[in-house]
N, CA, C and O atoms as a GROMACS GRO file, in nm:
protein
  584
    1UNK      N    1 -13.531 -15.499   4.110
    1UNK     CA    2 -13.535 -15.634   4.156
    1UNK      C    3 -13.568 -15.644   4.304
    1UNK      O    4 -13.590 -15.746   4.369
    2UNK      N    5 -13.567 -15.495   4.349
    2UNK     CA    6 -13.569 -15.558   4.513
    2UNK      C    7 -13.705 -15.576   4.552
    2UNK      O    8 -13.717 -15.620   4.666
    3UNK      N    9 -13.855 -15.546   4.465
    3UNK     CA   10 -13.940 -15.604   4.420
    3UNK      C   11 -13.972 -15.732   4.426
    3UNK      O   12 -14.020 -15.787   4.526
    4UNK      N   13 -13.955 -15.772   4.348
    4UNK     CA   14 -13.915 -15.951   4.352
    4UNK      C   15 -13.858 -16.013   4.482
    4UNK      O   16 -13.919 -16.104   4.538
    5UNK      N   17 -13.738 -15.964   4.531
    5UNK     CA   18 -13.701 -16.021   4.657
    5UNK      C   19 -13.793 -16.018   4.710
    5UNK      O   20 -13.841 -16.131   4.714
    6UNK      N   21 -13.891 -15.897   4.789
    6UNK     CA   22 -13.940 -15.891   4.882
    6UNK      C   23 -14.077 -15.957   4.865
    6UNK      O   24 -14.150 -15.993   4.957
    7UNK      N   25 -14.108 -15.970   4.693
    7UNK     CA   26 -14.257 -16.051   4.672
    7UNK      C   27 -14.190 -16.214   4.735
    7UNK      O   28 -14.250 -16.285   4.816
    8UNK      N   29 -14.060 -16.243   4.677
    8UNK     CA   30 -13.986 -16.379   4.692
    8UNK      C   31 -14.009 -16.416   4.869
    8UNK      O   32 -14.081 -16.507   4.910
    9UNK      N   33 -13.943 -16.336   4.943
    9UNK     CA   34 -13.930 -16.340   5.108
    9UNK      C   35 -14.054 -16.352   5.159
    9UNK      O   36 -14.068 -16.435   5.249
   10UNK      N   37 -14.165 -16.278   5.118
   10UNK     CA   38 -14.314 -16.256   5.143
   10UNK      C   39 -14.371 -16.405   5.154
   10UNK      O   40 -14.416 -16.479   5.242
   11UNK      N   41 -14.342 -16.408   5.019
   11UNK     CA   42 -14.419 -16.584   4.976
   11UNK      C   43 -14.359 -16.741   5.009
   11UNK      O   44 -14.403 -16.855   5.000
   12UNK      N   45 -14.210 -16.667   5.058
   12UNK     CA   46 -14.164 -16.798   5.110
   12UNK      C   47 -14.174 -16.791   5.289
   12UNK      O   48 -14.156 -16.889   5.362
   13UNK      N   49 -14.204 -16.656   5.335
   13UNK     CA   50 -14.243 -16.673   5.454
   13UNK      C   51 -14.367 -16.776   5.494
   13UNK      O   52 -14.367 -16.855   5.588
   14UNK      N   53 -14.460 -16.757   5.406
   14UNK     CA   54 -14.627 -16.826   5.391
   14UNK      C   55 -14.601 -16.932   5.355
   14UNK      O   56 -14.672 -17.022   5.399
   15UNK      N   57 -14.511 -16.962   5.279
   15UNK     CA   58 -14.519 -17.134   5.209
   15UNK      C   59 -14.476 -17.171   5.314
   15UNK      O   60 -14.444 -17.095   5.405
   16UNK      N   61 -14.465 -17.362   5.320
   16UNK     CA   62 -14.438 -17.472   5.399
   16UNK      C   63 -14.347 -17.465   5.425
   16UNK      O   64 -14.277 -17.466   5.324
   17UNK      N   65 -14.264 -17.453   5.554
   17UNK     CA   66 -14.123 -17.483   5.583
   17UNK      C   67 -14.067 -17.640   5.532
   17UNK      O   68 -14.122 -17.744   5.496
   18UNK      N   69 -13.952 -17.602   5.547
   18UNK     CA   70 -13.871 -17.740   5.535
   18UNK      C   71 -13.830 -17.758   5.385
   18UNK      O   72 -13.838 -17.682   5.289
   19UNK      N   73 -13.785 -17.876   5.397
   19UNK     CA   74 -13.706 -17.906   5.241
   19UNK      C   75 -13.837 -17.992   5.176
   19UNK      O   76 -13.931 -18.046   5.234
   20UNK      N   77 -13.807 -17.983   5.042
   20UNK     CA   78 -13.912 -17.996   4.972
   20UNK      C   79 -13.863 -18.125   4.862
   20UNK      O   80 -13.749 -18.112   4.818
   21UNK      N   81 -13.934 -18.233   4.822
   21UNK     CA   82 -13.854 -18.321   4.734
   21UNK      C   83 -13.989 -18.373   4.612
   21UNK      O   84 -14.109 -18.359   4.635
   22UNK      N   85 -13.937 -18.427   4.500
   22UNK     CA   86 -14.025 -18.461   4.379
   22UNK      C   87 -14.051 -18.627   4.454
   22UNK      O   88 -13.966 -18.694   4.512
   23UNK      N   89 -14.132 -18.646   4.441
   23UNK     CA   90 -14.188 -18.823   4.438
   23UNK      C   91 -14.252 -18.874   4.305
   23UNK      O   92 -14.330 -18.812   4.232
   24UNK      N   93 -14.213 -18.977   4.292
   24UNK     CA   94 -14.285 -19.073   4.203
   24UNK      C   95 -14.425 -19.070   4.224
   24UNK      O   96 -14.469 -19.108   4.332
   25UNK      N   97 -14.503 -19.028   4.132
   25UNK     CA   98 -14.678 -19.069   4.177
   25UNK      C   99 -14.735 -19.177   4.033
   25UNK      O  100 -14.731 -19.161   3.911
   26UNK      N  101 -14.767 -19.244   4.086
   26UNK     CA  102 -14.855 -19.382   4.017
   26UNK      C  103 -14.981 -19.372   3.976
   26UNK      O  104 -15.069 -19.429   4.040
   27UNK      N  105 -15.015 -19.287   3.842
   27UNK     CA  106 -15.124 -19.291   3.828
   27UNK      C  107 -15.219 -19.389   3.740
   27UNK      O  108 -15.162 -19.441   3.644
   28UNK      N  109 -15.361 -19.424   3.758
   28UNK     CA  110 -15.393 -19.519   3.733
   28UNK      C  111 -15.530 -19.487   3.670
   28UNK      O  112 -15.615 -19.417   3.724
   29UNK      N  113 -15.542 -19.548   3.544
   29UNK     CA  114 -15.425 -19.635   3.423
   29UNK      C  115 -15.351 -19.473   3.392
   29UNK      O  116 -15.389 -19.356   3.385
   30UNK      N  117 -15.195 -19.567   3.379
   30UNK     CA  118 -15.089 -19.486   3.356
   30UNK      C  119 -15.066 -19.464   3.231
   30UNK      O  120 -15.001 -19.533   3.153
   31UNK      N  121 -15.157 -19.301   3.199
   31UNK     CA  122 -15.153 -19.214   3.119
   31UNK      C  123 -15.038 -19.146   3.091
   31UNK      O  124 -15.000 -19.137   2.975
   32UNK      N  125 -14.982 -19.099   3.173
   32UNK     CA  126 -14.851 -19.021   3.178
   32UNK      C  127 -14.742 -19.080   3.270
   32UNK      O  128 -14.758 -19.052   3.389
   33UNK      N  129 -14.645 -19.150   3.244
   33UNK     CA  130 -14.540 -19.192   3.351
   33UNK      C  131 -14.417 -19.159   3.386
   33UNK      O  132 -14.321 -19.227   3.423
   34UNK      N  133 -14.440 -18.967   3.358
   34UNK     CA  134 -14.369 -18.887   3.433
   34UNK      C  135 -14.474 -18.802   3.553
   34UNK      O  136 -14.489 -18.680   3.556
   35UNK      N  137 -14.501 -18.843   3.591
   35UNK     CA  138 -14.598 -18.757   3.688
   35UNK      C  139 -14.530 -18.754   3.815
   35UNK      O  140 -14.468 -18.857   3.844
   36UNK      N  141 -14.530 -18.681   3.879
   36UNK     CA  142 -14.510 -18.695   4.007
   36UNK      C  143 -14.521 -18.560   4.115
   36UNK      O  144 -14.543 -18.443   4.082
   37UNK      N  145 -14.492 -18.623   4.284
   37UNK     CA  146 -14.588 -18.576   4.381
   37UNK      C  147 -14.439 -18.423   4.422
   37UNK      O  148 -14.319 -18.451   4.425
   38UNK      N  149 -14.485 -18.303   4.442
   38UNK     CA  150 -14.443 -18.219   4.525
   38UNK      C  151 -14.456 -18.249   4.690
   38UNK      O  152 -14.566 -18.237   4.744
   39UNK      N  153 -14.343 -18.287   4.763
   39UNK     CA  154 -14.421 -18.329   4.896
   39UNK      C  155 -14.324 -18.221   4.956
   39UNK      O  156 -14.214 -18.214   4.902
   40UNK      N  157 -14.350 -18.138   5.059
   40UNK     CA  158 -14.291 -18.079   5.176
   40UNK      C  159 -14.312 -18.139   5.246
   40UNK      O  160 -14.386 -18.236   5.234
   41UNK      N  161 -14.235 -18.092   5.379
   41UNK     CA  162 -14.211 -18.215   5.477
   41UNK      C  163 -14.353 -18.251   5.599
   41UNK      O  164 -14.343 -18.304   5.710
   42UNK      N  165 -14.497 -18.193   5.520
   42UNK     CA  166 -14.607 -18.225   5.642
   42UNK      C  167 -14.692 -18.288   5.519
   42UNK      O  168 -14.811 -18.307   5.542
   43UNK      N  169 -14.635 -18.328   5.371
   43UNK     CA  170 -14.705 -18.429   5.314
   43UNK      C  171 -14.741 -18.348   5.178
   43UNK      O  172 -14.737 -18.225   5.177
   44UNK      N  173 -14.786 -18.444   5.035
   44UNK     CA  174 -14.813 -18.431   4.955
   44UNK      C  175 -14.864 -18.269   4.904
   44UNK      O  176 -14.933 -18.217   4.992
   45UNK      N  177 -14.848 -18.196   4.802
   45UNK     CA  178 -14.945 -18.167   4.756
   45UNK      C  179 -15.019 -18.165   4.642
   45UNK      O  180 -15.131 -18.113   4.638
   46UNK      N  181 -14.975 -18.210   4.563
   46UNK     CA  182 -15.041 -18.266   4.437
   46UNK      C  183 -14.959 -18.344   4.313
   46UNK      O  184 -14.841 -18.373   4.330
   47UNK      N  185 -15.004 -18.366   4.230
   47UNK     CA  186 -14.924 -18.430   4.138
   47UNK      C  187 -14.928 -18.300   4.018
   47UNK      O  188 -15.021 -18.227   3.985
   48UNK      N  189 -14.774 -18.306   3.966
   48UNK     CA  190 -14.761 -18.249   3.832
   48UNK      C  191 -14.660 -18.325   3.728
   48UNK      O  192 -14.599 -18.421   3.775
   49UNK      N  193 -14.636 -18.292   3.585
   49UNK     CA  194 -14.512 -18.302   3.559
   49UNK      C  195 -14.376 -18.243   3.594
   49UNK      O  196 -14.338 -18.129   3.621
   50UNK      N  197 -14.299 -18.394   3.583
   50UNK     CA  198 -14.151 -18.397   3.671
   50UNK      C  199 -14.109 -18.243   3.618
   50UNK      O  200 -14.123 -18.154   3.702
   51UNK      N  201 -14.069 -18.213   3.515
   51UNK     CA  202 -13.996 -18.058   3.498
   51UNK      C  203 -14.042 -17.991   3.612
   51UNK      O  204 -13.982 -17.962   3.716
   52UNK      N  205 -14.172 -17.968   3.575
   52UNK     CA  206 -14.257 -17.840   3.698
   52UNK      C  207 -14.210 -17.871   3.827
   52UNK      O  208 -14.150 -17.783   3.890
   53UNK      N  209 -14.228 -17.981   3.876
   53UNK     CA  210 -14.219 -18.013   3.989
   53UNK      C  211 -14.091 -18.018   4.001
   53UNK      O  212 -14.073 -17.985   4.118
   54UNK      N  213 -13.970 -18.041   3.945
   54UNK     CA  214 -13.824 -17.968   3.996
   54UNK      C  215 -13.826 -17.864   3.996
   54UNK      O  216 -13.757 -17.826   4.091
   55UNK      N  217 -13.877 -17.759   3.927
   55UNK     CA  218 -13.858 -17.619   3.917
   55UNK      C  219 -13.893 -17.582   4.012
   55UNK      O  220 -13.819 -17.496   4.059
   56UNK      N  221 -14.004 -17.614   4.086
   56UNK     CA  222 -14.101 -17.591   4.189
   56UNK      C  223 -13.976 -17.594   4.316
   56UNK      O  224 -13.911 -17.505   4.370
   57UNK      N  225 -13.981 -17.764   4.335
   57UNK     CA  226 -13.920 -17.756   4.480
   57UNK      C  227 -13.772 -17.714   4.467
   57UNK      O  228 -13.716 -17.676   4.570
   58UNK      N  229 -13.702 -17.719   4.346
   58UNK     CA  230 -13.537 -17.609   4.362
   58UNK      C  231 -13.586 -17.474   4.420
   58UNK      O  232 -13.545 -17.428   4.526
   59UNK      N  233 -13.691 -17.406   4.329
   59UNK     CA  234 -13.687 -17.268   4.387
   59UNK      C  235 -13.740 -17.281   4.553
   59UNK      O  236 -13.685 -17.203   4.630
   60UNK      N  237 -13.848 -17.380   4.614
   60UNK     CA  238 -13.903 -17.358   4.709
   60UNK      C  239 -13.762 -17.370   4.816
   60UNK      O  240 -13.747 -17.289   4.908
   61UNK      N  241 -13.686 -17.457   4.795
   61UNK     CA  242 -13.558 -17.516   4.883
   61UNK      C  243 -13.463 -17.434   4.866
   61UNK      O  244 -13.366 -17.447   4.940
   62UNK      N  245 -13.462 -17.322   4.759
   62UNK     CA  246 -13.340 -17.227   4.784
   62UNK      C  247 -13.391 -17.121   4.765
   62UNK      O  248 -13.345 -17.047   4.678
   63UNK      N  249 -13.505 -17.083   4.843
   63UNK     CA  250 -13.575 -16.923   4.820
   63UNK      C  251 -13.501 -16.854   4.830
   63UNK      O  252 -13.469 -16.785   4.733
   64UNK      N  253 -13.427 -16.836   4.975
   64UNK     CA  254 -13.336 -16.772   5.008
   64UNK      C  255 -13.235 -16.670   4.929
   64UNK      O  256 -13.212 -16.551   4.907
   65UNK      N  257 -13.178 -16.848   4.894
   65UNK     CA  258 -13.042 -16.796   4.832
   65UNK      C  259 -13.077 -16.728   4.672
   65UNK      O  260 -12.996 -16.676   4.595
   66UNK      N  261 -13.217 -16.748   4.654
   66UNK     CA  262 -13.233 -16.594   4.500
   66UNK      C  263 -13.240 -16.496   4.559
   66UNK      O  264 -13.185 -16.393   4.521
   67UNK      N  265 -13.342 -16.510   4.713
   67UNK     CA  266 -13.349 -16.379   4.736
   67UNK      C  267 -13.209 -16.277   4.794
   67UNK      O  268 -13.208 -16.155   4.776
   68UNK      N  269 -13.113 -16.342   4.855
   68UNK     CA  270 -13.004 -16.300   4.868
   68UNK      C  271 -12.920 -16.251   4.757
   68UNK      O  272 -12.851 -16.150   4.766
   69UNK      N  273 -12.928 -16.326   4.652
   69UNK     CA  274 -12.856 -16.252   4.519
   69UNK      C  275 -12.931 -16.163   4.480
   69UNK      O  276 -12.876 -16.073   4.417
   70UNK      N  277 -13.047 -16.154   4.495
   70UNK     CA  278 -13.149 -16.028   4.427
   70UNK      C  279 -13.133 -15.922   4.486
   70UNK      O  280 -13.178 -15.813   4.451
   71UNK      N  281 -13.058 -15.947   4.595
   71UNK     CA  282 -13.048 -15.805   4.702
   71UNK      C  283 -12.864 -15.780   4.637
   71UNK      O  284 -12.814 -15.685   4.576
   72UNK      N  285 -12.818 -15.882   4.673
   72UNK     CA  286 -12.671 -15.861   4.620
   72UNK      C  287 -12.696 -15.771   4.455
   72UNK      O  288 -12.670 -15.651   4.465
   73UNK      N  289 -12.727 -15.800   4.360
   73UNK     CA  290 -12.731 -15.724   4.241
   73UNK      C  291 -12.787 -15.607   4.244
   73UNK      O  292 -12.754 -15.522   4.162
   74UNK      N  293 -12.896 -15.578   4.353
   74UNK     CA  294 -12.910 -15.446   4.345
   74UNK      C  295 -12.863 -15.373   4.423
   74UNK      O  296 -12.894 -15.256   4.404
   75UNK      N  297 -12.771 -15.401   4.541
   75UNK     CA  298 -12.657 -15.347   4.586
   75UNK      C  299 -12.556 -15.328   4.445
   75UNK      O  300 -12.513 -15.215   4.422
   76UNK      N  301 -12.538 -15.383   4.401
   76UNK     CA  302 -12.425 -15.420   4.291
   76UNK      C  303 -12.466 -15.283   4.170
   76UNK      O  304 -12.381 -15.216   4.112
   77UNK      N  305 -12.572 -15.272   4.159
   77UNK     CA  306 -12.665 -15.202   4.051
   77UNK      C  307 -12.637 -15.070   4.132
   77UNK      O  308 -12.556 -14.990   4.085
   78UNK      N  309 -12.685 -15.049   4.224
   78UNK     CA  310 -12.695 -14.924   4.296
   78UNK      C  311 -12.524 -14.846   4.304
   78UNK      O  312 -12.505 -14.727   4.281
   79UNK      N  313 -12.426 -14.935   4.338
   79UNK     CA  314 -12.330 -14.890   4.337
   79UNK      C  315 -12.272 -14.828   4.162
   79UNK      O  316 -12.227 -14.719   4.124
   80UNK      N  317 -12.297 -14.940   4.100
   80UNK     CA  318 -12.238 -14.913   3.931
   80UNK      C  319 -12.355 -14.745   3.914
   80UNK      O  320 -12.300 -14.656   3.849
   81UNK      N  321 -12.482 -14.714   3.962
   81UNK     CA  322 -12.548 -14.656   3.924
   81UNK      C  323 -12.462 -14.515   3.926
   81UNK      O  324 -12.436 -14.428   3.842
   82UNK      N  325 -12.428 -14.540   4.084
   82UNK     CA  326 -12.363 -14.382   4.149
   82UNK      C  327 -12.218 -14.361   4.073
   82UNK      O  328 -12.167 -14.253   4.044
   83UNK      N  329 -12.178 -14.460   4.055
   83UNK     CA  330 -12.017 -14.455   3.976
   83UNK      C  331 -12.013 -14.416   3.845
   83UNK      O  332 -11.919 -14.357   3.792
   84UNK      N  333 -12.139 -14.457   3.782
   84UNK     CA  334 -12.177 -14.376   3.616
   84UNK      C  335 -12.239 -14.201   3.666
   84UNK      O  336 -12.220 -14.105   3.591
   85UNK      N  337 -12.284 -14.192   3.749
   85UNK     CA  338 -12.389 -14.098   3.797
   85UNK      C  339 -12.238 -13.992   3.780
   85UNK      O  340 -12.212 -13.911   3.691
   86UNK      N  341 -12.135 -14.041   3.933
   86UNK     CA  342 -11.978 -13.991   3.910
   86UNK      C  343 -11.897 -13.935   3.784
   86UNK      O  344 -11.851 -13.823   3.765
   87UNK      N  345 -11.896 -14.031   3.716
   87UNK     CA  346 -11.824 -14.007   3.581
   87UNK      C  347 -11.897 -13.923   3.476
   87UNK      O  348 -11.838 -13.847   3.399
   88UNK      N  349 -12.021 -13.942   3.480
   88UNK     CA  350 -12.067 -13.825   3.401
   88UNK      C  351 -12.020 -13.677   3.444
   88UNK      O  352 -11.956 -13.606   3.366
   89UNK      N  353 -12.057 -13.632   3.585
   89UNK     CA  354 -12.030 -13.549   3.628
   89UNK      C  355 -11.924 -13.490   3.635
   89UNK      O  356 -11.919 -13.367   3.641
   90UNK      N  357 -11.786 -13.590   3.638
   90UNK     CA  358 -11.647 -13.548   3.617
   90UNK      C  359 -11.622 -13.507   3.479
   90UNK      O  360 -11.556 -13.409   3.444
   91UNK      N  361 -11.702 -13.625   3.376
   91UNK     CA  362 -11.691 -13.558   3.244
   91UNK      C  363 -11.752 -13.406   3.165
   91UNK      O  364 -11.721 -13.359   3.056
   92UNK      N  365 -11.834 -13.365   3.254
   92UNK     CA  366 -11.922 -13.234   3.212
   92UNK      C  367 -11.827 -13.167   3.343
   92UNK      O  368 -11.871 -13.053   3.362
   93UNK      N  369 -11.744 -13.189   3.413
   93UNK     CA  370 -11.633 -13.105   3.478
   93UNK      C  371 -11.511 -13.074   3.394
   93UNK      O  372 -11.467 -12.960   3.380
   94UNK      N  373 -11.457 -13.185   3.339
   94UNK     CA  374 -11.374 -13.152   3.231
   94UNK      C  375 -11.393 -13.073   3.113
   94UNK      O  376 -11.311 -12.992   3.072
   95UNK      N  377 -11.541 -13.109   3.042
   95UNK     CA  378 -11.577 -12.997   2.954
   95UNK      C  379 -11.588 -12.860   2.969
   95UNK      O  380 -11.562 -12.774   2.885
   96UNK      N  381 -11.637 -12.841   3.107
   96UNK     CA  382 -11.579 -12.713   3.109
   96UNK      C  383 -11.460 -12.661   3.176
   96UNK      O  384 -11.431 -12.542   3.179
   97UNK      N  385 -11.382 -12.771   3.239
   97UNK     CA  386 -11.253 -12.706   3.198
   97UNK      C  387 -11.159 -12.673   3.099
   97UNK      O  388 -11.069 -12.589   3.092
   98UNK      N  389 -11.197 -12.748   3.033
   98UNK     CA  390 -11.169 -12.759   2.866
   98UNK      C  391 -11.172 -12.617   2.797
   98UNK      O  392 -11.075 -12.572   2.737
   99UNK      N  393 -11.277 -12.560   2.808
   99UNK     CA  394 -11.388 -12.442   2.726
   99UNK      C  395 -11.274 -12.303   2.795
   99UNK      O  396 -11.226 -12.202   2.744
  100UNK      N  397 -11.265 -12.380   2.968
  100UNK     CA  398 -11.215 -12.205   3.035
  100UNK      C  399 -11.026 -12.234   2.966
  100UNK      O  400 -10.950 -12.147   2.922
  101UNK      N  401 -11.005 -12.359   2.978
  101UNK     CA  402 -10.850 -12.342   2.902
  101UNK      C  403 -10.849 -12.276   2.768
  101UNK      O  404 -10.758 -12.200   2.732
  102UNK      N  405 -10.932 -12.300   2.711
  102UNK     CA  406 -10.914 -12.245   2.565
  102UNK      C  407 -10.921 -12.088   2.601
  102UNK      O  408 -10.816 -12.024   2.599
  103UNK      N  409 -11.044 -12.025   2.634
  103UNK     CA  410 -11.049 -11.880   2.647
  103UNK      C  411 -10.940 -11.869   2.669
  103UNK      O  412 -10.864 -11.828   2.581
  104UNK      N  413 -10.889 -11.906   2.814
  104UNK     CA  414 -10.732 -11.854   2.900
  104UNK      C  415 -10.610 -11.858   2.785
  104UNK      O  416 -10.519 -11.780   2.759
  105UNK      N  417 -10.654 -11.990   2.728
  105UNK     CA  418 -10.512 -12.003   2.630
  105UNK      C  419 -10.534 -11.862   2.499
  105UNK      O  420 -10.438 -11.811   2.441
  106UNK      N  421 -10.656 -11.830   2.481
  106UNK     CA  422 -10.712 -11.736   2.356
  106UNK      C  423 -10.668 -11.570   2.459
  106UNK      O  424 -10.570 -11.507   2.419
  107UNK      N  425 -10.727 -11.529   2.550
  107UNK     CA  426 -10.671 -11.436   2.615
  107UNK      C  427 -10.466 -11.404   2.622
  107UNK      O  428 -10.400 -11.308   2.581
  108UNK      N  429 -10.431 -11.508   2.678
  108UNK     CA  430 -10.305 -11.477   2.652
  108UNK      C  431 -10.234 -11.506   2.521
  108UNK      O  432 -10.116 -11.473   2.508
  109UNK      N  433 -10.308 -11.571   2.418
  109UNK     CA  434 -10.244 -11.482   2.271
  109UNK      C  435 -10.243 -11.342   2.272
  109UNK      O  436 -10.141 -11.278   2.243
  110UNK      N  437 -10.369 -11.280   2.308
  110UNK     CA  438 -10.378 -11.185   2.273
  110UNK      C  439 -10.297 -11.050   2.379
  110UNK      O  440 -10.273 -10.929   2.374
  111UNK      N  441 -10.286 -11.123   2.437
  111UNK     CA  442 -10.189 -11.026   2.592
  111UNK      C  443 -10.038 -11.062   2.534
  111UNK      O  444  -9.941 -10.989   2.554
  112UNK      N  445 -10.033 -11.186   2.460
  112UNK     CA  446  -9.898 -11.178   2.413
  112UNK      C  447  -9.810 -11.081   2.328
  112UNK      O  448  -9.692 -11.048   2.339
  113UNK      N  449  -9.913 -11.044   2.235
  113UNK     CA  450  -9.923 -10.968   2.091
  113UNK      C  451  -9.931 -10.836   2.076
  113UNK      O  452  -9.878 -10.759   1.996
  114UNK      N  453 -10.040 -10.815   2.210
  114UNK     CA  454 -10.008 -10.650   2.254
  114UNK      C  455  -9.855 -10.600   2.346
  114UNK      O  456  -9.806 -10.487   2.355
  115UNK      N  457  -9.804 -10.743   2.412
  115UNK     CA  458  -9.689 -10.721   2.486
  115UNK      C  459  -9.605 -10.664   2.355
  115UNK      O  460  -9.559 -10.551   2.339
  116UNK      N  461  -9.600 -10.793   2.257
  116UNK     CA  462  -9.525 -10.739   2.184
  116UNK      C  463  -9.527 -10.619   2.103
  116UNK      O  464  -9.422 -10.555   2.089
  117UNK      N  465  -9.626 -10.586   2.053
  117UNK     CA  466  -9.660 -10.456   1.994
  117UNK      C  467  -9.596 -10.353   2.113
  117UNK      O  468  -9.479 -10.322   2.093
  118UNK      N  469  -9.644 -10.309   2.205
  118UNK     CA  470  -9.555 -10.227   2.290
  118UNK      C  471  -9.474 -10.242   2.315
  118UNK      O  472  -9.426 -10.129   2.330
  119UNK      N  473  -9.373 -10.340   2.346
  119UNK     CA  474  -9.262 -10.338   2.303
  119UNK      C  475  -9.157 -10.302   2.170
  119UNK      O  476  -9.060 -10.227   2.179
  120UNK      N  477  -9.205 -10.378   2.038
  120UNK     CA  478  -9.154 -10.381   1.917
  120UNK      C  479  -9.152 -10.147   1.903
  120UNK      O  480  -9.067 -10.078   1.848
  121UNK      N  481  -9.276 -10.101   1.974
  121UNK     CA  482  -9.263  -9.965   1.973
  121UNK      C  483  -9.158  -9.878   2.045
  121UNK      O  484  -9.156  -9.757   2.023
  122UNK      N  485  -9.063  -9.940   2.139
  122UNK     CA  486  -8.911  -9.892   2.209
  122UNK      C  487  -8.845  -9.982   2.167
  122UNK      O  488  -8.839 -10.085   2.234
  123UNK      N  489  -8.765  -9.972   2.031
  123UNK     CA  490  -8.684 -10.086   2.057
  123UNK      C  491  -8.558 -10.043   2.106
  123UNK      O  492  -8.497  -9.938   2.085
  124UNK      N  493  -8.510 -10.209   2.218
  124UNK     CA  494  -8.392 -10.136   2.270
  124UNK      C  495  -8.383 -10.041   2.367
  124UNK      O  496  -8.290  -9.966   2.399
  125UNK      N  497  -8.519 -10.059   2.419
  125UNK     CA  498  -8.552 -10.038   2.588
  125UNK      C  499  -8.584 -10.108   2.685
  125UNK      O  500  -8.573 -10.225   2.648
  126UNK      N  501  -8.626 -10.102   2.813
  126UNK     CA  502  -8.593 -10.137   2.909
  126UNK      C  503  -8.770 -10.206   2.891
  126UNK      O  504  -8.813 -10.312   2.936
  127UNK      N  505  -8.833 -10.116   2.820
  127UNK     CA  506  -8.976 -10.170   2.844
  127UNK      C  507  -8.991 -10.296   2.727
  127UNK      O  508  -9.053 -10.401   2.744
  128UNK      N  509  -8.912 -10.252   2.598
  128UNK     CA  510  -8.912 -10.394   2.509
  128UNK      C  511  -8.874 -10.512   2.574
  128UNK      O  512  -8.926 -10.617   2.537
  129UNK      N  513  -8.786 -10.512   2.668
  129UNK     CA  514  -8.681 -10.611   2.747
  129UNK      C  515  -8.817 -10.695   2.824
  129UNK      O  516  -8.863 -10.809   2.818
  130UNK      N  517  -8.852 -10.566   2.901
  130UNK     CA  518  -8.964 -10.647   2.995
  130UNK      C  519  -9.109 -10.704   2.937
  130UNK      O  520  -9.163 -10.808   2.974
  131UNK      N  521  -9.152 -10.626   2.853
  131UNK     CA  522  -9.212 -10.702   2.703
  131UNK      C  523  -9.163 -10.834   2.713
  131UNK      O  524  -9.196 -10.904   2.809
  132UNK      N  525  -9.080 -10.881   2.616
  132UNK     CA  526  -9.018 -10.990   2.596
  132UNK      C  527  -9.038 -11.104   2.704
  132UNK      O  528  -9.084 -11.215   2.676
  133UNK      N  529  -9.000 -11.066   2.821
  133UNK     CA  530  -8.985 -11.081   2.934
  133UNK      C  531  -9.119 -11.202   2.972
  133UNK      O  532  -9.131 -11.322   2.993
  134UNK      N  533  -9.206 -11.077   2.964
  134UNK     CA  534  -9.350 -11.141   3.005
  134UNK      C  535  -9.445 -11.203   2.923
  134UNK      O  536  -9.556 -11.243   2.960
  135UNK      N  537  -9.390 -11.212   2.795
  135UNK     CA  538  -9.448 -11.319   2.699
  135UNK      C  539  -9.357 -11.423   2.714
  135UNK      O  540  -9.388 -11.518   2.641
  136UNK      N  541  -9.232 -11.446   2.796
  136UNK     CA  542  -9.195 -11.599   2.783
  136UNK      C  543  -9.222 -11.646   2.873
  136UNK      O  544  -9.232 -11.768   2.855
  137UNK      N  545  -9.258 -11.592   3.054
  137UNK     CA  546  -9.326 -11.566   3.146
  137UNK      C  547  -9.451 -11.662   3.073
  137UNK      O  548  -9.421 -11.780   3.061
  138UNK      N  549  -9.565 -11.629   3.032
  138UNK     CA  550  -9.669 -11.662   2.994
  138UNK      C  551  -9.654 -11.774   2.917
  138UNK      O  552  -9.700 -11.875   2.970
  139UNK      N  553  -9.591 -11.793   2.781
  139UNK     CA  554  -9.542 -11.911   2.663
  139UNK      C  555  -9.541 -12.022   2.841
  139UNK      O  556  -9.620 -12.099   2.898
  140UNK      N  557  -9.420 -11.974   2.863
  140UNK     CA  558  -9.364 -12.081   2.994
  140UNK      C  559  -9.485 -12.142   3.084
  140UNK      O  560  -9.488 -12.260   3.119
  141UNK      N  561  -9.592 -12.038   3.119
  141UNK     CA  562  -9.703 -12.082   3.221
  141UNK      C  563  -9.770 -12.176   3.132
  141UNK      O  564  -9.795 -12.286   3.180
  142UNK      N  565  -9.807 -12.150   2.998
  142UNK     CA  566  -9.913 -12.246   2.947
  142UNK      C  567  -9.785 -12.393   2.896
  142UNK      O  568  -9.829 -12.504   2.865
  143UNK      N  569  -9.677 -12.371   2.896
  143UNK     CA  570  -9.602 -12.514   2.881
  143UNK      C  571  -9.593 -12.617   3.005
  143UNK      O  572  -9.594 -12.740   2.996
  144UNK      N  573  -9.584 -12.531   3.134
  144UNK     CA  574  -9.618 -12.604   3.272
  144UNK      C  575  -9.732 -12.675   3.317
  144UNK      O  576  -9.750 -12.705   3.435
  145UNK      N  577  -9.843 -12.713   3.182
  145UNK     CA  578  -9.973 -12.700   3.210
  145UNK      C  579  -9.984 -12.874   3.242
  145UNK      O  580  -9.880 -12.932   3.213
  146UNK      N  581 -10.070 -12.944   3.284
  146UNK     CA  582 -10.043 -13.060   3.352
  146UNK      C  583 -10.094 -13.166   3.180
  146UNK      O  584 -10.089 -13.289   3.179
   0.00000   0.00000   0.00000
């Protein structure tokens, strides 16, 4: 859109200053008796129908203020752009945090199982004890998990 603004600003620089109003025009023999005059403020410039000719002088009398919202929305656009741009990126951050929790969580099954296996092989030693030990150590780390 910022396109448009700047075609908008361009063309209202060149057009007629001032405020712009619809007139009654009298045409003769009165064929159509909605007609009427576009005048800016150094005089006439032609006759059209009334619709056109409001459409005309609203937009000519508040160029501005489209072109100001046209800039506002693509400020507005630009920001929502970077904030989706954001969230994707956090979400393909989570996926792979996701992927490395699982391994981590799949690794210490398996560090669990050999604890225990070397252990369950003294039973009633000091190394089964510490076995034990370090699989609740571990159980415990992945229960602290946020």
């Amino acid at each position: 859109m910022t396109d448009l603004a700047d075609r908008l600003e361009a063309l209202g620089a060149k057009a007629t200053a001032g405020e712009w109003e619809v007139r009654d025009h009298v045409v003769s023999p009165p064929h159509n008796l909605d007609r009427v005059k576009i005048t800016p403020q150094h005089g006439p410039l032609g006759s059209l129908d009334r619709p056109d000719a409001e459409l005309i002088v609203t937009l000519a009398n508040n160029h501005q203020t489209f072109i100001d919202a046209l800039r506002r929305v693509d400020a507005l656009k630009a920001g929502l752009d970077q904030q989706a741009k954001l969230k994707w990126e956090a979400y393909d951050a989570n996926k792979r945090q996701a992927a490395e929790i699982a391994r981590l969580r799949e690794a210490n099954g398996i560090l669990e199982d050999a604890l225990q296996e070397v252990g369950d092989d003294y039973p009633g030693s000091s190394c089964q004890e510490w076995c034990r030990q370090q699989v609740k150590v571990a159980r415990a780390a992945l229960e602290a998990r946020p």
